[in-house]
C-alpha positions in Angstrom: -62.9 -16.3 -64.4 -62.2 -17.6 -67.7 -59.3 -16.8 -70.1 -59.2 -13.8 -71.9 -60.6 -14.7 -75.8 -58.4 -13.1 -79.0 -60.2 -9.7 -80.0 -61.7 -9.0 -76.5 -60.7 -6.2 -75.2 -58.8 -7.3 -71.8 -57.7 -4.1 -70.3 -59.3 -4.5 -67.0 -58.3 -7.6 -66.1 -54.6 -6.0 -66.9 -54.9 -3.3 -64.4 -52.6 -3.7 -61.6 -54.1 -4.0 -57.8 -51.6 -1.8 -56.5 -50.6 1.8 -57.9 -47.2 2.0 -59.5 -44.3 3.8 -57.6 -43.9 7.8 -58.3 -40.6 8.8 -60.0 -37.7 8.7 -57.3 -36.9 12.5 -56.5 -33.2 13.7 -55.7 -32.2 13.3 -51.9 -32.9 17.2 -50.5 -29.5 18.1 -48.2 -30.0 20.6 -45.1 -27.6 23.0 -44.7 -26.3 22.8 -40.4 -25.5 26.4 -40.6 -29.7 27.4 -39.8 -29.8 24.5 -37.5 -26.5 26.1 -35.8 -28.0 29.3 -35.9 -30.9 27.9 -34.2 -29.9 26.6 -31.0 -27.2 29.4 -30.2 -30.8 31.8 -30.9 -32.4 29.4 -28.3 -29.9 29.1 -25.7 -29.2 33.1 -26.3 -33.4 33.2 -25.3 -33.0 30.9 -22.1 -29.8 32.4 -20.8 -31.3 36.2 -21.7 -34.7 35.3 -20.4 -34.8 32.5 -18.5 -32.1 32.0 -15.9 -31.3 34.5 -13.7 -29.4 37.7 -14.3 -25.4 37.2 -14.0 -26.0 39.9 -10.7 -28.5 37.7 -9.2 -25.8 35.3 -7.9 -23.6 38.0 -7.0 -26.6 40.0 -5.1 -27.5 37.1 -3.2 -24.1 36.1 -1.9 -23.8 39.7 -0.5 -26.9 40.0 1.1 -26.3 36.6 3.1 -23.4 38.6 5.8 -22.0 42.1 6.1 -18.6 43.9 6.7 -19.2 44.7 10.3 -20.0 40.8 10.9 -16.9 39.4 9.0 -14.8 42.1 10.4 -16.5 41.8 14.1 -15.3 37.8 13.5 -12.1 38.2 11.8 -11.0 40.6 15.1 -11.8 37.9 17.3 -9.9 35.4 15.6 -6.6 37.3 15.1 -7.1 39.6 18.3 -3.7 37.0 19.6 -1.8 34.1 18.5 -3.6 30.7 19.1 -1.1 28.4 17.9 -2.5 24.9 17.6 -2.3 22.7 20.9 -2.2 26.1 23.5 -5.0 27.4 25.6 -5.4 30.5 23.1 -5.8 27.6 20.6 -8.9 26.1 22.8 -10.2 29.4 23.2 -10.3 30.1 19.3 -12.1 26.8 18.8 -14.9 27.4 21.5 -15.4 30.8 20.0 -15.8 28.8 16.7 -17.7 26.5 18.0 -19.9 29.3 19.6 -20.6 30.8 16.7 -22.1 28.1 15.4 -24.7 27.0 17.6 -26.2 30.4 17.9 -27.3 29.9 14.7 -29.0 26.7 15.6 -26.9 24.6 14.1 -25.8 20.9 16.0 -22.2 21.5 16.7 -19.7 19.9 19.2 -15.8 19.6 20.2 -14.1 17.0 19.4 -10.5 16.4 21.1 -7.8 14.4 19.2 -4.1 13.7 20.7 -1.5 14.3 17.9 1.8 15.2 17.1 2.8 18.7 17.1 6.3 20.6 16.4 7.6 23.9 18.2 10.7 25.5 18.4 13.0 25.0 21.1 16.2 26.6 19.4 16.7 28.3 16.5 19.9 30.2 15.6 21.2 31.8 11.7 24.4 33.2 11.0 26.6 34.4 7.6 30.1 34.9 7.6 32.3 35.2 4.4 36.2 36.4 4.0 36.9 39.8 4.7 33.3 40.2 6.2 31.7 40.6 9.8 30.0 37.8 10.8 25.8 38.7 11.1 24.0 37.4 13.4 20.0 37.2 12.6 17.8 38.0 14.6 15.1 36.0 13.5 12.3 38.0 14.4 9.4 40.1 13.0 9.3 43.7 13.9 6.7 45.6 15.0 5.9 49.0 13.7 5.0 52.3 15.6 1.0 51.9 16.5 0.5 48.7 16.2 -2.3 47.4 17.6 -0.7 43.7 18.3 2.6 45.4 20.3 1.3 44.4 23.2 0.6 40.7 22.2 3.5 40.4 19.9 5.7 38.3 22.8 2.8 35.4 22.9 3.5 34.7 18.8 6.1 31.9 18.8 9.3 31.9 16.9 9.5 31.7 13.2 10.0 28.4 12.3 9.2 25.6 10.0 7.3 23.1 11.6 8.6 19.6 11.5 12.1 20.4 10.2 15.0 18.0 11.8 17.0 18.9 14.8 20.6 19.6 14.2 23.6 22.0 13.5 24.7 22.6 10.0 27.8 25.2 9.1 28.3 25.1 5.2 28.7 27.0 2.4 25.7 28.7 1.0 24.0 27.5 -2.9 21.3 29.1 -4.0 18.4 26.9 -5.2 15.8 29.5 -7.2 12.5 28.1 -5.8 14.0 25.0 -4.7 11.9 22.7 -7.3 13.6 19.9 -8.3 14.0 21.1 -11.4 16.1 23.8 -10.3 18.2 21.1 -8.6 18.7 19.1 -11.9 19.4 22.3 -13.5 22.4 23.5 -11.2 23.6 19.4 -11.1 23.9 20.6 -14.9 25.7 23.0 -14.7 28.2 21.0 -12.2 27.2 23.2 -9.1 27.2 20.2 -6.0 25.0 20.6 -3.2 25.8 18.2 -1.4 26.7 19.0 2.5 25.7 22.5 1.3 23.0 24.7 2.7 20.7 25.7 0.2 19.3 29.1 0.1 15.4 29.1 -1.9 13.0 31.1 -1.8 8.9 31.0 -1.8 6.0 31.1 -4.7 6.1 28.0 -6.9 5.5 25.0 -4.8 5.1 23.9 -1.0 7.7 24.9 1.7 7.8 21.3 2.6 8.4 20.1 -1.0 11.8 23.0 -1.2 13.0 20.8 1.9 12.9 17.8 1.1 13.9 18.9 -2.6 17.3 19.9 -0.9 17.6 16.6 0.9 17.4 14.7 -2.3 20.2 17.0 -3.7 22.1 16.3 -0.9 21.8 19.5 0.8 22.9 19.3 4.8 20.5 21.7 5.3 17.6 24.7 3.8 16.8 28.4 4.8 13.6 29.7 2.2 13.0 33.0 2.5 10.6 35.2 0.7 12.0 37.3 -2.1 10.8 41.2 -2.8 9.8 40.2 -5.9 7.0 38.5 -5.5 6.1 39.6 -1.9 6.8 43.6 -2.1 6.4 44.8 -5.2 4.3 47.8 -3.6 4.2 49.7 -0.7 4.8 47.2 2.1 3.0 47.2 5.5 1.4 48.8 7.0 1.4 51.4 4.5 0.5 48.7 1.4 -0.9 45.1 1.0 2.8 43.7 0.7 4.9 42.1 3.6 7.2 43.9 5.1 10.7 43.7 5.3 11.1 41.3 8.1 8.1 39.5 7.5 8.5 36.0 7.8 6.3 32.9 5.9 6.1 30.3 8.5 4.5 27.0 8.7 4.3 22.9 8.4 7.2 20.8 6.2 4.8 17.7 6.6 3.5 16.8 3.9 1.3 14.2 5.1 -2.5 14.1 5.7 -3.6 14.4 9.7 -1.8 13.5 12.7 1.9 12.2 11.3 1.3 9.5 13.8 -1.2 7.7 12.6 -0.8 8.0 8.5 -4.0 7.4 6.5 -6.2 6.5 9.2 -7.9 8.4 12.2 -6.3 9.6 15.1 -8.8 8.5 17.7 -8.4 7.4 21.3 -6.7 3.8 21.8 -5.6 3.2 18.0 -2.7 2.3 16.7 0.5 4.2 16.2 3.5 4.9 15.3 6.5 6.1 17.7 7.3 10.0 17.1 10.3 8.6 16.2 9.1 6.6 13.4 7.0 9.6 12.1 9.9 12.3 11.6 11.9 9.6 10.1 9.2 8.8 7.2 9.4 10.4 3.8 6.6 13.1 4.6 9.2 14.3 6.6 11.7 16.4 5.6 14.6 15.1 7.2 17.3 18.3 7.2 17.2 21.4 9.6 15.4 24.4 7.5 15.0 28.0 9.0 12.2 30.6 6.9 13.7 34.2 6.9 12.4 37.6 5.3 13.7 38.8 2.2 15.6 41.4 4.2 17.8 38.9 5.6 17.2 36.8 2.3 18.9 39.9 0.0 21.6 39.9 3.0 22.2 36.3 2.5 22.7 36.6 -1.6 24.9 39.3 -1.5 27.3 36.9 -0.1 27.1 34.6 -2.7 29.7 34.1 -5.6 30.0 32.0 -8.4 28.6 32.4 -11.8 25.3 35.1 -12.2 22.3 32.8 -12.5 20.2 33.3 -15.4 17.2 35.5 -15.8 14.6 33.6 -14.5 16.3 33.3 -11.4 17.1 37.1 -10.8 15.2 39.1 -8.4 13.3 42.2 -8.8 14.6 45.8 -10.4 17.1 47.6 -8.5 18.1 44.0 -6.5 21.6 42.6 -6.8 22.6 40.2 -9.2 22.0 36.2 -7.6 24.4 34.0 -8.1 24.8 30.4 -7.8 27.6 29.5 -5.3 28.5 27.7 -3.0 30.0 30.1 -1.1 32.2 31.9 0.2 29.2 33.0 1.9 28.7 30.1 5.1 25.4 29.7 6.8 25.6 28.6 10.3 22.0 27.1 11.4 21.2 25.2 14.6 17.5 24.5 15.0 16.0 22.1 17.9 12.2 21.0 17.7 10.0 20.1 20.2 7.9 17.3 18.9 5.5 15.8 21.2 1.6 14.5 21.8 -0.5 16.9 22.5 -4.6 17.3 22.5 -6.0 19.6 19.7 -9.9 20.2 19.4 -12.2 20.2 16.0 -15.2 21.9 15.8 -17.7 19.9 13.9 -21.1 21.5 12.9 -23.7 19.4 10.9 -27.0 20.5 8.9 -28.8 17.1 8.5 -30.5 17.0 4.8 -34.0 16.8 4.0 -33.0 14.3 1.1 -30.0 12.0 2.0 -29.5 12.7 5.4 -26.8 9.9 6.1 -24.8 11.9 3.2 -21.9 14.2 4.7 -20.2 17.0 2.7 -18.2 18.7 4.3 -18.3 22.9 4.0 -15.4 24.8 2.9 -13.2 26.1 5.2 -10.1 27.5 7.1 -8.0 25.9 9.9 -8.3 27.8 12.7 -4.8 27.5 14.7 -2.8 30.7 14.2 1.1 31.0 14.3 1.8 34.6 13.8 -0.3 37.6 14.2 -2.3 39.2 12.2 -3.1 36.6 10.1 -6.3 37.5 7.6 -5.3 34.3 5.6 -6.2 31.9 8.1 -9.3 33.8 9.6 -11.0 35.0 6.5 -13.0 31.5 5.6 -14.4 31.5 9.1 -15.3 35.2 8.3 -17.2 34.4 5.4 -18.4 31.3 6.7 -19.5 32.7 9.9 -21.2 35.7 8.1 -23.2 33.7 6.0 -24.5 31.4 8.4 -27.3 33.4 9.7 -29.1 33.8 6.7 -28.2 30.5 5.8 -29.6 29.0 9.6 -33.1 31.0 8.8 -33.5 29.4 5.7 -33.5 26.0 7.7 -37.0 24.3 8.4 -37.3 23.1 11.7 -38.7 19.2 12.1 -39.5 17.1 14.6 -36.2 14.7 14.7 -33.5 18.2 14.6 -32.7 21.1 11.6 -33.5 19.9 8.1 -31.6 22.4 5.1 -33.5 22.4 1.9 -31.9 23.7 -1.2 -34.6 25.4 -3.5 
């Protein structure tokens, strides 16, 4: 094309080939209040209309069992003690075990020798100046019509499973909840513990923990016992929920996992262990003689006690006497003997193979089954539910040809 000439009109060869840019506009800002406002409308929509009513949940877990079953189960698991390691114990687990298969499920025994604690010897005095000595008892009354009188003598002795053998006779401290902070605070305040038996009581952290709390103190030896307060602030049994006057919390001091014999590994036939020596003298154990007593003889005990008033948070319920520190001149004079020894204890093992992951294992909630006192709802009432549920649960299974497959819709 040749070059534009003066005087000619050149306008087309001066349009541009592509169209200039429009005008920049101001940047538009959303508000995030509508967007907000949004999605809480759209979740409200799909938790109003979608998902299932909050009663859906509740409706189904109800209709999987029913009172009669979980009260026909919890009957035959508190009918008598079954402490662990006894025949009533073996019994227990073959009735759990029982259970189990009838509703198809692949269950089996499985025996494992461990160490156990009973009580040989047990024996709790208080004497102070001036005062007649009393002699506990140590014992949990019956009540007219019970229904357990007749088994009562089978339940062993209260005790504290574990403890340390020995005889202590000191003056009496008393240690709140035995935390360690309550042993810090009465070092603050210059109260020693040392050769001292401390006096705690239940409801802020394991039994075994108050122990071995005391031993670090320097305490010769522990009695916990559970105050009114927190345990009978009602009508107490059997006319209310709360325990009764000479009710008395028992149980293990180890804190451990499994047999105490063989820490952090299993407990099968021919492994490796250590002595029962070895185990009570490791730090799961705890090391001091410990008795549990009810808060009957527990408001007996503090009664006895002198020293300064403890503060507020350490003070028992209306109407009870003022607690105070110690020691003394209230003495405790405790003598306990255990029994440990090697003994053969069954699980009961029930599986439901998965349709998807089948070589995964959860395992299913649930409550230990050996019993130490009687009756005992506590321990019983997560085979109850578990045991009540299970027949809905073992219909919902398909069968297939290699065993039970459970399929979660």
């Amino acid at each position: 094309m040749p070059p534009p000439q003066d005087g000619v009109d050149d306008s087309a060869a001066r349009v541009p080939l592509l169209p200039p840019p429009a005008p920049r506009r101001a940047a538009v800002r959303l508000h995030p209040l509508p967007l907000l406002i949004a999605a809480t409308l759209a979740a409200s929509y799909r938790l109003l209309f979608l998902a299932p009513a909050p009663s859906y949940y509740q409706s189904l877990l109800l209709s999987l069992g029913s009172n009669d079953t979980a009260a026909a189960h919890l009957h035959a698991l508190t009918i008598r003690p079954h402490l662990a390691g006894t025949g009533a114990n073996a019994l227990a687990a073959a009735h759990v075990a029982a259970t189990l298969s009838s509703h198809s499920f692949r269950t089996r025994l499985t025996s494992y020798s461990v160490l156990l604690s009973y009580p040989a010897y047990r024996s709790l005095s208080l004497s102070a100046p001036d005062r007649d000595t009393v002699l506990f008892a140590l014992k949990q009354e019956t009540y007219a019509g019970d229904p357990y009188e007749a088994v009562s003598a089978e339940a062993v002795p209260t005790f504290l499973a574990y403890a340390a053998s020995g005889s202590v006779s000191a003056e009496a401290v008393y240690a709140n909840y035995g935390r360690a902070e309550d042993f810090a605070y009465l070092a603050a305040r210059g109260i020693d513990v040392t050769g001292k038996v401390a006096v705690a009581r239940y409801g802020e952290v394991f039994r075994g923990d108050i122990v071995r709390n005391a031993r670090d103190a320097g305490a010769a030896a522990a009695v916990i016992y559970s105050d009114a307060k927190d345990y009978a602030a009602g009508k107490t049994f059997p006319d209310g929920p709360w325990m009764p006057p000479t009710g008395v919390q028992v149980g293990s001091t180890f804190k451990g996992v499994g047999d105490p014999t063989t820490p952090m590994w299993a407990s099968s036939e021919g492994c490796e262990r250590l002595t029962i020596a070895e185990a009570m003298s490791s730090d799961d154990m705890p090391g001091i003689p410990a008795l549990p007593v009810s808060w009957k003889d527990g408001e007996t005990i503090l009664q006895l006690i002198g020293g300064d008033v403890a503060p507020e948070n350490w003070q028992g319920g209306d109407g009870a006497a003022a607690y105070r520190f110690g020691p003394g001149p209230a003495v405790l004079n405790l003598t306990y003997t255990g029994n440990e020894t090697m003994v053969t204890i069954q699980n009961v093992i029930s599986v439901i193979e998965g349709g998807e992951e089948p070589e995964r294992y959860d395992q299913n909630p649930q409550s230990p089954y050996p019993q130490y006192l009687l009756p005992n709802s506590n321990l019983g009432k997560g085979h109850c539910i578990i045991y009540s549920t299970n027949p809905s649960v073992g219909s919902s299974i398909q069968p297939e040809c290699d065993g039970w497959k459970f399929n979660l819709r």
